[in-house]
PyMOL commands that place a pseudoatom at each C-alpha (Angstrom):
pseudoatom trace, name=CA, resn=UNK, resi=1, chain=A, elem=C, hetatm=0, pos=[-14.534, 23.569, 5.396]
pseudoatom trace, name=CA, resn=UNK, resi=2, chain=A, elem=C, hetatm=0, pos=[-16.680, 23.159, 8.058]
pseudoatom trace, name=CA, resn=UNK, resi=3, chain=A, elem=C, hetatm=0, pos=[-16.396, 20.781, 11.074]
pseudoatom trace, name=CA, resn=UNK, resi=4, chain=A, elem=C, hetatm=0, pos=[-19.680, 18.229, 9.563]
pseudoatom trace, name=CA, resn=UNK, resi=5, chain=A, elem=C, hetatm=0, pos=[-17.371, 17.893, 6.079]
pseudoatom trace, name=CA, resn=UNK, resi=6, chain=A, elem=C, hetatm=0, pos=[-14.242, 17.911, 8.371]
pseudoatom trace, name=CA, resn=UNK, resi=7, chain=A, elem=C, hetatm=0, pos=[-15.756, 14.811, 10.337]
pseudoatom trace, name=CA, resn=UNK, resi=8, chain=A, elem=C, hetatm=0, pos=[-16.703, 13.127, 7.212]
pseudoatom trace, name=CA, resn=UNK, resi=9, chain=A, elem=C, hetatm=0, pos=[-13.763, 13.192, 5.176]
pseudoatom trace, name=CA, resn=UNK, resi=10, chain=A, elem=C, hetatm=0, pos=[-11.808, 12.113, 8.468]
pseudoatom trace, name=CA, resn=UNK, resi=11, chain=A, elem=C, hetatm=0, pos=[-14.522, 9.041, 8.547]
pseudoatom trace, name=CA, resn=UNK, resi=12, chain=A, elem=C, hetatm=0, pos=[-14.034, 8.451, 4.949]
pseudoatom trace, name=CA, resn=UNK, resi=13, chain=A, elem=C, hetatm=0, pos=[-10.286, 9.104, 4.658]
pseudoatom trace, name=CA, resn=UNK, resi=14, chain=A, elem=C, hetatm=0, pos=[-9.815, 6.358, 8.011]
pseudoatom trace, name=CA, resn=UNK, resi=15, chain=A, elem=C, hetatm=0, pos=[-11.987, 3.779, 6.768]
pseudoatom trace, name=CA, resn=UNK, resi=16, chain=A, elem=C, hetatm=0, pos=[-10.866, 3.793, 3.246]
pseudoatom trace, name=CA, resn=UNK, resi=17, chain=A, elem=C, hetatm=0, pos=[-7.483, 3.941, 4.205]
pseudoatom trace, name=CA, resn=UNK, resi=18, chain=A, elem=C, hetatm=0, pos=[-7.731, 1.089, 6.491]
pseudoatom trace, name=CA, resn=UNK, resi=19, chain=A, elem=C, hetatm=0, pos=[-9.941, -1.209, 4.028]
pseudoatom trace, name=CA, resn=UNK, resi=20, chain=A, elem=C, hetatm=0, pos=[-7.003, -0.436, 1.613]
pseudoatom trace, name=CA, resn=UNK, resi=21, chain=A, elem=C, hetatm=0, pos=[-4.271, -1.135, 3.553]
pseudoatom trace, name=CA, resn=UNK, resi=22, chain=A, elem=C, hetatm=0, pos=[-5.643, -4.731, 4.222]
pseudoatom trace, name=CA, resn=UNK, resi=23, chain=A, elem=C, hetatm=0, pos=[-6.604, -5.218, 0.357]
pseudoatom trace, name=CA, resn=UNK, resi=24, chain=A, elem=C, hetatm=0, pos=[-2.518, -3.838, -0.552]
pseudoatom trace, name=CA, resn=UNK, resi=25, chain=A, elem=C, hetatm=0, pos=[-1.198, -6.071, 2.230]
pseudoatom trace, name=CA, resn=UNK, resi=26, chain=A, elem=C, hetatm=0, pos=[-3.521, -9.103, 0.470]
pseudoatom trace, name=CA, resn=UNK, resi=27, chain=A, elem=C, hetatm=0, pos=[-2.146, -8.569, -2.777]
pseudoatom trace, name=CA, resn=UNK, resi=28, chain=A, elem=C, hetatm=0, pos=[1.579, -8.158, -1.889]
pseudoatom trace, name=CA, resn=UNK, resi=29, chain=A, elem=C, hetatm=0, pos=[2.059, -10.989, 0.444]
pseudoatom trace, name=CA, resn=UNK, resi=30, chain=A, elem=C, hetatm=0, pos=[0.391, -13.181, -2.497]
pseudoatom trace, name=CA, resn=UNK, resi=31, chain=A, elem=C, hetatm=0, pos=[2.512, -11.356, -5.476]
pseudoatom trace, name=CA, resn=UNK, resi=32, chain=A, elem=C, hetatm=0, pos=[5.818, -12.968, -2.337]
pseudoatom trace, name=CA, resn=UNK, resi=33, chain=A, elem=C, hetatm=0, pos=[4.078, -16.123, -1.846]
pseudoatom trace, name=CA, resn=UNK, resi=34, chain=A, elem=C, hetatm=0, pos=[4.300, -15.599, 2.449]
pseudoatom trace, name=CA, resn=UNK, resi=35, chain=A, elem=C, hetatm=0, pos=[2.593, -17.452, 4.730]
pseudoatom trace, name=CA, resn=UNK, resi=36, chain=A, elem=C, hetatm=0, pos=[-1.049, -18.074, 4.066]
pseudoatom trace, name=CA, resn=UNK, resi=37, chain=A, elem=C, hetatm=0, pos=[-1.020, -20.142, 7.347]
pseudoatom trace, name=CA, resn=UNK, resi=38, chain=A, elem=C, hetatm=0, pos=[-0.201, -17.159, 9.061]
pseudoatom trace, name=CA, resn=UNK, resi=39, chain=A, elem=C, hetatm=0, pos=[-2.303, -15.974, 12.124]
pseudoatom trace, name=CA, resn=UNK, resi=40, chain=A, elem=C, hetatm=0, pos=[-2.063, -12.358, 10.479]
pseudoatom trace, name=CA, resn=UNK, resi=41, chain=A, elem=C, hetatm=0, pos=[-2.247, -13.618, 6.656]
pseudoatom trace, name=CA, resn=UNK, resi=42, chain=A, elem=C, hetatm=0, pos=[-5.300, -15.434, 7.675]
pseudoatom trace, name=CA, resn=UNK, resi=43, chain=A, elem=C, hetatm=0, pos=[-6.871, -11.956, 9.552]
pseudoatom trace, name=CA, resn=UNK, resi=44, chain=A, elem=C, hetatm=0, pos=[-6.511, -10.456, 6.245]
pseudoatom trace, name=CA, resn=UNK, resi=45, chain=A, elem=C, hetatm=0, pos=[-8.039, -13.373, 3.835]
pseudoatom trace, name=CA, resn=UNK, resi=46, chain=A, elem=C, hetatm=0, pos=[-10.947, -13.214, 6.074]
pseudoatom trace, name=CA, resn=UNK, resi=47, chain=A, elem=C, hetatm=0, pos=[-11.288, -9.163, 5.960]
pseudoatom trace, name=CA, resn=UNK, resi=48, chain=A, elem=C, hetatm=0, pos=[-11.075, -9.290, 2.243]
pseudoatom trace, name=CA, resn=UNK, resi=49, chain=A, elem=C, hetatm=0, pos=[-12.136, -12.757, 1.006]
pseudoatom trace, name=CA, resn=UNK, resi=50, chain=A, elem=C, hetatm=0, pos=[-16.575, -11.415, 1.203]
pseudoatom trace, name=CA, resn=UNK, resi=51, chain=A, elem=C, hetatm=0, pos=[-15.264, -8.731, -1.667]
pseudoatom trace, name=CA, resn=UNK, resi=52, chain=A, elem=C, hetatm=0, pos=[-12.835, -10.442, -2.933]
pseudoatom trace, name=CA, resn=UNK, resi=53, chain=A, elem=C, hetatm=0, pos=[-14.277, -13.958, -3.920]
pseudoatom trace, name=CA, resn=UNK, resi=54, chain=A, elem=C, hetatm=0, pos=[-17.738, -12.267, -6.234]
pseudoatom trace, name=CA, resn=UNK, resi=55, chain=A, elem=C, hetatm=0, pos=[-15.335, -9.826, -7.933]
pseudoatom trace, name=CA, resn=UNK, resi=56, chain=A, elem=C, hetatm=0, pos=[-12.914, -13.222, -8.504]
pseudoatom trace, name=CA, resn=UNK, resi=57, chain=A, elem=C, hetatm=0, pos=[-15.371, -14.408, -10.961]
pseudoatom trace, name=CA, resn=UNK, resi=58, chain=A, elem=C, hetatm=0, pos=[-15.377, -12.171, -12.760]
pseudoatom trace, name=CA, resn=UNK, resi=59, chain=A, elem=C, hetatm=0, pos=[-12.087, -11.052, -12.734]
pseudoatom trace, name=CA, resn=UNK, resi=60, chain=A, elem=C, hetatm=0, pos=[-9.464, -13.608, -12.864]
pseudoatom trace, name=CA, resn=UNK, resi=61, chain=A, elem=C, hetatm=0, pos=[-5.853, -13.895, -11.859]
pseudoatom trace, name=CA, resn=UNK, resi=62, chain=A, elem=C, hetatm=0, pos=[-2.985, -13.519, -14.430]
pseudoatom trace, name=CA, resn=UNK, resi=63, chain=A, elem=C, hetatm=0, pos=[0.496, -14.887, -14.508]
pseudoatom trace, name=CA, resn=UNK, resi=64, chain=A, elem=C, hetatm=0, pos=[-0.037, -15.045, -10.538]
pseudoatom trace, name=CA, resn=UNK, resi=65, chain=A, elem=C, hetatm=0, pos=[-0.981, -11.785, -10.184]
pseudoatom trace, name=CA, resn=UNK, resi=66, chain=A, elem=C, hetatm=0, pos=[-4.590, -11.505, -8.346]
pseudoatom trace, name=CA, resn=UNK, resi=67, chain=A, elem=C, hetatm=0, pos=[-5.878, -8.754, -10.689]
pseudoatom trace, name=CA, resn=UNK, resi=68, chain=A, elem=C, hetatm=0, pos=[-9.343, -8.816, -8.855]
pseudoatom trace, name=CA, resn=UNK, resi=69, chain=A, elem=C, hetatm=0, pos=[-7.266, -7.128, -5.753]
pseudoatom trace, name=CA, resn=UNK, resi=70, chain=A, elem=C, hetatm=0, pos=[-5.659, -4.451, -7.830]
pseudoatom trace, name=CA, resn=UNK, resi=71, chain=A, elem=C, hetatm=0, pos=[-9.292, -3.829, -9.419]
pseudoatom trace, name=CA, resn=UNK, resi=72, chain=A, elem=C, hetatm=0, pos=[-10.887, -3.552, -5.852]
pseudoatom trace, name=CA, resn=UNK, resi=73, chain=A, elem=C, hetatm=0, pos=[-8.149, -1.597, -4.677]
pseudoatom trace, name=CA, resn=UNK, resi=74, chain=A, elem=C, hetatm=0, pos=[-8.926, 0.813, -7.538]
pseudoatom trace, name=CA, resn=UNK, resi=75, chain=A, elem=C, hetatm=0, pos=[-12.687, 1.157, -6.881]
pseudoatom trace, name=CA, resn=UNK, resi=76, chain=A, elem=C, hetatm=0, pos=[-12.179, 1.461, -3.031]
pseudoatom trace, name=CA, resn=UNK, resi=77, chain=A, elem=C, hetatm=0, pos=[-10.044, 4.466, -3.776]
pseudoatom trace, name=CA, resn=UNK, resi=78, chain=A, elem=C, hetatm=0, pos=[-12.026, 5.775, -6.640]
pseudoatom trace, name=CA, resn=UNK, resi=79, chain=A, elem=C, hetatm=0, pos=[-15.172, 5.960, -4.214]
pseudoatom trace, name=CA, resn=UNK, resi=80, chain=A, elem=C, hetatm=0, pos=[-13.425, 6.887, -1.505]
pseudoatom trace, name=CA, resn=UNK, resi=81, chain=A, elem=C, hetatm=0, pos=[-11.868, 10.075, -3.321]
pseudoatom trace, name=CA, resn=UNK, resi=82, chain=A, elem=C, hetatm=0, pos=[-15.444, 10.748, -5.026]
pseudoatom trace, name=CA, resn=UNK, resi=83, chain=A, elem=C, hetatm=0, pos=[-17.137, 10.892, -1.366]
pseudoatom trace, name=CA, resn=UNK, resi=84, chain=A, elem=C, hetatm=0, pos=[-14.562, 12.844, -0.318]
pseudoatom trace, name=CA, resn=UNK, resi=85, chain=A, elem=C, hetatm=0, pos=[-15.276, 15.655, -3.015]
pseudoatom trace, name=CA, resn=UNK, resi=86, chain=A, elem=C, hetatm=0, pos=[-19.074, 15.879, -2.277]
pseudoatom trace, name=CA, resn=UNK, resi=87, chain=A, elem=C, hetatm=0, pos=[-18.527, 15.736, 1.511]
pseudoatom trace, name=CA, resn=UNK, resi=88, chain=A, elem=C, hetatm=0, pos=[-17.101, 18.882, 1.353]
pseudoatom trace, name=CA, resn=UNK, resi=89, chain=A, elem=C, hetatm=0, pos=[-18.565, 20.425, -1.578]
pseudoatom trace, name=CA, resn=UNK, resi=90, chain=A, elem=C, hetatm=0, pos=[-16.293, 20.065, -4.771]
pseudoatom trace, name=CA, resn=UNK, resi=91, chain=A, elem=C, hetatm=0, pos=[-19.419, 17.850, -6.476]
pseudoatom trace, name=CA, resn=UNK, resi=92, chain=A, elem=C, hetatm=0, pos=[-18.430, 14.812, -8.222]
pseudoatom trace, name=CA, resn=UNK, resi=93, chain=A, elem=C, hetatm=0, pos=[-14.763, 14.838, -10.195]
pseudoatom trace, name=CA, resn=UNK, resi=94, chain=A, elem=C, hetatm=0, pos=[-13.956, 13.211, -13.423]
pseudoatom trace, name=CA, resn=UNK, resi=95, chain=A, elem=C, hetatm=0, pos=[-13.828, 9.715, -12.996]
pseudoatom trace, name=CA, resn=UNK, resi=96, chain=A, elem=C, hetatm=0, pos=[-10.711, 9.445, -15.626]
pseudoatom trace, name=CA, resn=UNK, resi=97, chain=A, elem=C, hetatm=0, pos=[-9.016, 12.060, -13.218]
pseudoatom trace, name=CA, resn=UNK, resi=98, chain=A, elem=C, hetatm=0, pos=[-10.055, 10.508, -10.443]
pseudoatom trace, name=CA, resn=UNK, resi=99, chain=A, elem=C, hetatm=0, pos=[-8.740, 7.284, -11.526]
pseudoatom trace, name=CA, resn=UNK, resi=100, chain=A, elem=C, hetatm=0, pos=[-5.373, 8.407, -12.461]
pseudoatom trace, name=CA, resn=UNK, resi=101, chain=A, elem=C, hetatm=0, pos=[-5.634, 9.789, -8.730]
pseudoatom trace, name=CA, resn=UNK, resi=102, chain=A, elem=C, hetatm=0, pos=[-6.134, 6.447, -7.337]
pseudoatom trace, name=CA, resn=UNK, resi=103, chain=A, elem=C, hetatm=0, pos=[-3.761, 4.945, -9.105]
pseudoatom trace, name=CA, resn=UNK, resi=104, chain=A, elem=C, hetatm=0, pos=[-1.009, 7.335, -7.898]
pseudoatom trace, name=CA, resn=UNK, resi=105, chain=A, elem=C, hetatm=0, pos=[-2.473, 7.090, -4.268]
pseudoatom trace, name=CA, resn=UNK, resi=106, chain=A, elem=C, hetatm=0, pos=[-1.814, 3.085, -4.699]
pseudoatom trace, name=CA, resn=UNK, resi=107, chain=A, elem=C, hetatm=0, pos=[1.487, 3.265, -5.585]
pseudoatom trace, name=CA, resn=UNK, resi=108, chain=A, elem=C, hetatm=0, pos=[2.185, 6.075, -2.906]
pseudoatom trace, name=CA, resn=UNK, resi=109, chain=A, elem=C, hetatm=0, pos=[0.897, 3.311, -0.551]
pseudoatom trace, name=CA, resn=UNK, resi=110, chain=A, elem=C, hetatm=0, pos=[2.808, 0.519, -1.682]
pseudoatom trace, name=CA, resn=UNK, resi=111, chain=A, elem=C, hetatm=0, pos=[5.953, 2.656, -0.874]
pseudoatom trace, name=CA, resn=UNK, resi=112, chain=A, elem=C, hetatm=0, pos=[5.026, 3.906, 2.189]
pseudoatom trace, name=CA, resn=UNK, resi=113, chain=A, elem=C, hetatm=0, pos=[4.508, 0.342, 3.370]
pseudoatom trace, name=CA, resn=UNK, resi=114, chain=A, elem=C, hetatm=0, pos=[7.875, -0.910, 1.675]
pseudoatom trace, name=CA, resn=UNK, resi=115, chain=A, elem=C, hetatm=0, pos=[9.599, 2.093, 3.741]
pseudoatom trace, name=CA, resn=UNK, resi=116, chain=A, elem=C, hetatm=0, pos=[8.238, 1.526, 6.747]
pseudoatom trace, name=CA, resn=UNK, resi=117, chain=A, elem=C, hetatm=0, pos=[8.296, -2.044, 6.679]
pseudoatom trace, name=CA, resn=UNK, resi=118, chain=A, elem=C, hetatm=0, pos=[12.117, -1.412, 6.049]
pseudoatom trace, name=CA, resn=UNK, resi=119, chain=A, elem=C, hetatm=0, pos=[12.179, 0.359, 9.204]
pseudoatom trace, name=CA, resn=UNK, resi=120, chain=A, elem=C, hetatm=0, pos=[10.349, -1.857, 11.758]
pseudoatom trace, name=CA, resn=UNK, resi=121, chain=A, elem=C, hetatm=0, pos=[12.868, -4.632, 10.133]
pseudoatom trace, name=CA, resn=UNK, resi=122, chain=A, elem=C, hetatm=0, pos=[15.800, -2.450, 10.605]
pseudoatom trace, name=CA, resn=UNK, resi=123, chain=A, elem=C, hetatm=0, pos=[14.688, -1.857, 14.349]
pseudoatom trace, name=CA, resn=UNK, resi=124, chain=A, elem=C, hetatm=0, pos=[13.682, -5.696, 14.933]
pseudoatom trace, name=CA, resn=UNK, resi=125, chain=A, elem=C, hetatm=0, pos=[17.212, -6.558, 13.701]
pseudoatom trace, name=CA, resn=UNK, resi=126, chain=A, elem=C, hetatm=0, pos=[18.527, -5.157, 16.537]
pseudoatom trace, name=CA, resn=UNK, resi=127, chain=A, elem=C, hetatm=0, pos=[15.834, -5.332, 19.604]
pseudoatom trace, name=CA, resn=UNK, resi=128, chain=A, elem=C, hetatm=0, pos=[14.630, -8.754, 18.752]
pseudoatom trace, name=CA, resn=UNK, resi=129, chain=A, elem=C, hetatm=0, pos=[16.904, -10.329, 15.505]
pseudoatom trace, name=CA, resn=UNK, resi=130, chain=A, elem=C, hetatm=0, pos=[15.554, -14.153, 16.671]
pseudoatom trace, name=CA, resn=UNK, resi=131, chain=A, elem=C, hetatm=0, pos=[12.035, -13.374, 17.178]
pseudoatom trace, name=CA, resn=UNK, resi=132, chain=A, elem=C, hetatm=0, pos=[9.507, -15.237, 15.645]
pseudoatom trace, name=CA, resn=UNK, resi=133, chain=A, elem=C, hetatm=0, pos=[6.517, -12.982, 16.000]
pseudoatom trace, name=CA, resn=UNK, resi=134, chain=A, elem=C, hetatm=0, pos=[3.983, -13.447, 13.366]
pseudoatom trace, name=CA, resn=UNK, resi=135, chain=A, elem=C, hetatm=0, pos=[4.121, -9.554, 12.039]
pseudoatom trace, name=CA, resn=UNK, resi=136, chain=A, elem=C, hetatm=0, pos=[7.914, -9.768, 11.711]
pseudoatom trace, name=CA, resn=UNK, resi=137, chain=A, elem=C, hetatm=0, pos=[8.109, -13.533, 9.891]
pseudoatom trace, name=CA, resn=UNK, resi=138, chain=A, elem=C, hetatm=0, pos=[5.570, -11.732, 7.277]
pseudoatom trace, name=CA, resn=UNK, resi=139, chain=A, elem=C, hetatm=0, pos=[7.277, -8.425, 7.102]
pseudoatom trace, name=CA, resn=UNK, resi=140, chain=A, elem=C, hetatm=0, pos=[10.633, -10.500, 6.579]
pseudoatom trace, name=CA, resn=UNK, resi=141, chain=A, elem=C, hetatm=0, pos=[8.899, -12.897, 3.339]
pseudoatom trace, name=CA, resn=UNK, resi=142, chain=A, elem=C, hetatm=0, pos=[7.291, -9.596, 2.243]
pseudoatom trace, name=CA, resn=UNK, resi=143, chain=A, elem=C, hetatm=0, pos=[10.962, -7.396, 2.277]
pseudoatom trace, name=CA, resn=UNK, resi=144, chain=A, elem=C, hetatm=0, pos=[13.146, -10.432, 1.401]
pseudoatom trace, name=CA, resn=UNK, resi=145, chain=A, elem=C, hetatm=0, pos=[12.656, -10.073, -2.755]
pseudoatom trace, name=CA, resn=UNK, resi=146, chain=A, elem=C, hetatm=0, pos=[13.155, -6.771, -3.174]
pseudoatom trace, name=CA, resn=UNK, resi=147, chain=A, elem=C, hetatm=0, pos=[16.013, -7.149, -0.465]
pseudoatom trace, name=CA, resn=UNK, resi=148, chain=A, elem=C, hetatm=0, pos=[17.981, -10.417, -2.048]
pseudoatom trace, name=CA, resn=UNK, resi=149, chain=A, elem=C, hetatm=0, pos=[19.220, -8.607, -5.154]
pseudoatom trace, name=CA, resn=UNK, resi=150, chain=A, elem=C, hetatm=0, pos=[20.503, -5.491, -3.457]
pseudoatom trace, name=CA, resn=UNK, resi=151, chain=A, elem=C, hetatm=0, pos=[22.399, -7.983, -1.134]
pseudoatom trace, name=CA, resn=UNK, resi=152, chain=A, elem=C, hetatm=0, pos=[24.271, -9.397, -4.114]
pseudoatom trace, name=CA, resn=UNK, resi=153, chain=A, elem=C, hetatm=0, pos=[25.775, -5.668, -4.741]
pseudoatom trace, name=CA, resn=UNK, resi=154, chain=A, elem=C, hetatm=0, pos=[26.516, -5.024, -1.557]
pseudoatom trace, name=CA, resn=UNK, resi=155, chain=A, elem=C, hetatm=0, pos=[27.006, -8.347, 1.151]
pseudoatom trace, name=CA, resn=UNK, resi=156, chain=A, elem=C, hetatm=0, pos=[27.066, -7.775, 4.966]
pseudoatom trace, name=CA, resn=UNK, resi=157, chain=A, elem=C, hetatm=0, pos=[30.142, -6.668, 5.929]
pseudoatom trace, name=CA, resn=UNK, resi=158, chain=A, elem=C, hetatm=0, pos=[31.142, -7.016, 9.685]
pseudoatom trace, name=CA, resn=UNK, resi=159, chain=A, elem=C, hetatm=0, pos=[28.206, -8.811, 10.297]
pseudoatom trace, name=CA, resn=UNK, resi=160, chain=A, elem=C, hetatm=0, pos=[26.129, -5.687, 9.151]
pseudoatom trace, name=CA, resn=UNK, resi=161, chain=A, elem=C, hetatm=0, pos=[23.918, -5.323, 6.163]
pseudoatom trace, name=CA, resn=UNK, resi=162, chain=A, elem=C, hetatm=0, pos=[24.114, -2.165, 4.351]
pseudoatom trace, name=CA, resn=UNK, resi=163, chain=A, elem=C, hetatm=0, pos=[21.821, -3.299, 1.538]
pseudoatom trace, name=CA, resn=UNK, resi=164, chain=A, elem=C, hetatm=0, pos=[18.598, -1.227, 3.267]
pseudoatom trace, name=CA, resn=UNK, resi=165, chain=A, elem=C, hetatm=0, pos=[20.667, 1.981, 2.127]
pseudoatom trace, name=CA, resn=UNK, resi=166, chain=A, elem=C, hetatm=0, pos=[19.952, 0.744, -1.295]
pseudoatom trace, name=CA, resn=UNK, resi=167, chain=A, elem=C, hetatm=0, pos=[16.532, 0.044, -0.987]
pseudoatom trace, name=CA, resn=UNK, resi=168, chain=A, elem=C, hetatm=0, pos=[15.592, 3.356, 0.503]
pseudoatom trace, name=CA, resn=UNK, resi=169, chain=A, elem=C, hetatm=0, pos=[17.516, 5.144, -2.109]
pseudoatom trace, name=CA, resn=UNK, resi=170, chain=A, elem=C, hetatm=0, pos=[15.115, 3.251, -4.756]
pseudoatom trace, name=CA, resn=UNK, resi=171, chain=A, elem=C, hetatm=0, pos=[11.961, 4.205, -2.404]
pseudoatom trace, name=CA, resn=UNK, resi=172, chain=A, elem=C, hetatm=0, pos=[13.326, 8.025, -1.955]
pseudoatom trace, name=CA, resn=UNK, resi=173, chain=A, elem=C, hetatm=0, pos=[13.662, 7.990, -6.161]
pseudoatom trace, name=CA, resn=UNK, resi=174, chain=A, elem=C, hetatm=0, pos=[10.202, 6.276, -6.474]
pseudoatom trace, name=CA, resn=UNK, resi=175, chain=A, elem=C, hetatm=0, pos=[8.704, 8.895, -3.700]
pseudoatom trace, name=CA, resn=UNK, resi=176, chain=A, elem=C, hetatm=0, pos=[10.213, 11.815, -6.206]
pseudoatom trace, name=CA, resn=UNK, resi=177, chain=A, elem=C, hetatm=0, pos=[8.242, 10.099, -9.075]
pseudoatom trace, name=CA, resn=UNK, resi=178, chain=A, elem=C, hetatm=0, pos=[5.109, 9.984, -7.426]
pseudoatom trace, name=CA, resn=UNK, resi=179, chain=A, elem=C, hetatm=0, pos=[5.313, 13.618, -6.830]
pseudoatom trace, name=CA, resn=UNK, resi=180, chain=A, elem=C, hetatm=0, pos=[6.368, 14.628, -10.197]
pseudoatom trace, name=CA, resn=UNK, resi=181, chain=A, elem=C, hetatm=0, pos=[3.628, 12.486, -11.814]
pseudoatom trace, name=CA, resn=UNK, resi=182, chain=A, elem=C, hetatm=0, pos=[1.023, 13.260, -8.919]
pseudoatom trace, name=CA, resn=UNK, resi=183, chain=A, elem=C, hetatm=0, pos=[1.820, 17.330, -9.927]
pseudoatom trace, name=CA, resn=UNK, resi=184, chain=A, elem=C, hetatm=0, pos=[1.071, 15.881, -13.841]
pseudoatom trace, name=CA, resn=UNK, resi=185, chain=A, elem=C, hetatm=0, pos=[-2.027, 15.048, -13.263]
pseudoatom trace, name=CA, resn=UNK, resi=186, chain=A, elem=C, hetatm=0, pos=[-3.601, 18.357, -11.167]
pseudoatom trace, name=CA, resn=UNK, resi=187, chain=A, elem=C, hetatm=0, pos=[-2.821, 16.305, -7.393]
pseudoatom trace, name=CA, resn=UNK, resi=188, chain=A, elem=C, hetatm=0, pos=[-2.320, 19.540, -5.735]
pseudoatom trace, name=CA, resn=UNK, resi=189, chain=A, elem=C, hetatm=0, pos=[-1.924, 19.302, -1.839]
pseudoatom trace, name=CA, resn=UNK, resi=190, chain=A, elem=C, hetatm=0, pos=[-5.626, 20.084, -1.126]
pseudoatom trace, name=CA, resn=UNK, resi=191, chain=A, elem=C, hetatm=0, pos=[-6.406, 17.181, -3.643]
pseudoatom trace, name=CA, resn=UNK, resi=192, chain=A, elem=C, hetatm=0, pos=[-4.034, 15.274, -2.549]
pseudoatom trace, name=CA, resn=UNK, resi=193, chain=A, elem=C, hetatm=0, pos=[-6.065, 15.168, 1.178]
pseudoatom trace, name=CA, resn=UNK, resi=194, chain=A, elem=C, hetatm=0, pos=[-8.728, 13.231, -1.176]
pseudoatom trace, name=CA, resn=UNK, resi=195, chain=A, elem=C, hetatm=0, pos=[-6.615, 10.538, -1.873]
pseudoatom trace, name=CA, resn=UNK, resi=196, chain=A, elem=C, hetatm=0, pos=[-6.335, 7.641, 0.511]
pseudoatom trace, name=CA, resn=UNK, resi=197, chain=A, elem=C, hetatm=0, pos=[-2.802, 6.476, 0.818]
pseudoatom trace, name=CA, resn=UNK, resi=198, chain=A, elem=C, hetatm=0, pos=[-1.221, 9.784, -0.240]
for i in range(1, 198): cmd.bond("trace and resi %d" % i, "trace and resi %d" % (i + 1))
show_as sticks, trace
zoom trace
């Protein structure tokens, strides 16, 4: 590859990556019902809302689910991955590949941000456990329904909470998925550099 497709998949890779991390964020703090008064949720309504509000017409929300995020998600990746190809050289790929593709690199995403968040909370806990920074009070609303039930199987004991041992099993075994079903579909590891959010 040389360095004019090497500069342009970086381009393409940071700014679809970054558009989609926003969009991901969007649609997860909505599926928890966090903040929307939030200095940070706000940042992100406004990044999204001039995309998000045309395709909202057309596609509606279901059951509480904002299915016109998912559907931009998907495109932004789709695109993203296609650009990708032709910048250095593979010409256009099947869309119905590419789509399965996207939809692995989503869910890759959605994990990575679950772990990490996990982290950051794990850290806070101990460096700042009153702090009421705006990142954290949305990191806690985003972590605390997938943390609650895991809580109920195993309580704090001694005033520490083990229940993050749980969830990162469940990420680790979701991780192991992704890789099985991301080998499935022909996501080798040069492919994989496509794919933002893998």
């Amino acid at each position: 590859m040389g360095p004019l497709a090497q500069i342009s998949t970086l381009v393409i890779q940071t700014l679809a990556s970054l558009f989609l991390f926003i969009i991901v964020i969007r649609f997860l703090l909505q599926l928890v019902r966090a903040d929307f008064y939030n200095p940070i949720s706000q940042g992100v309504v406004k990044a999204t809302n001039p995309v998000l509000i045309p395709l909202r017409r057309i596609i509606p929300g279901l059951f509480g689910i904002d299915l016109a995020a998912i559907v931009l998600a998907i495109l932004v990746s789709v695109v993203a991955v296609e650009l990708n190809a032709l910048a250095i050289g593979f010409g256009m790929i099947n869309p119905a590949t590419v789509l399965v593709w996207s939809i692995i690199g989503l869910i890759s995403l959605i994990s990575t941000i679950f772990f990490w968040g996990l982290i950051i909370m794990i850290i806070s806990s101990f460096i700042a456990p009153m702090s009421n920074h705006p990142a954290l009070s949305l990191l806690r609303q985003l972590l605390e329904p997938i943390m609650a039930p895991f809580r109920k199987l195993i309580p704090p004991m001694g005033g520490f909470d083990l229940s993050p041992i749980l969830v990162f099993l469940v990420i680790n075994v979701v991780n192991v998925l992704i890789h099985h079903f991301a080998a499935l579909a022909g996501l080798s590891n040069s492919a994989a550099q496509l794919v933002p959010g893998i």
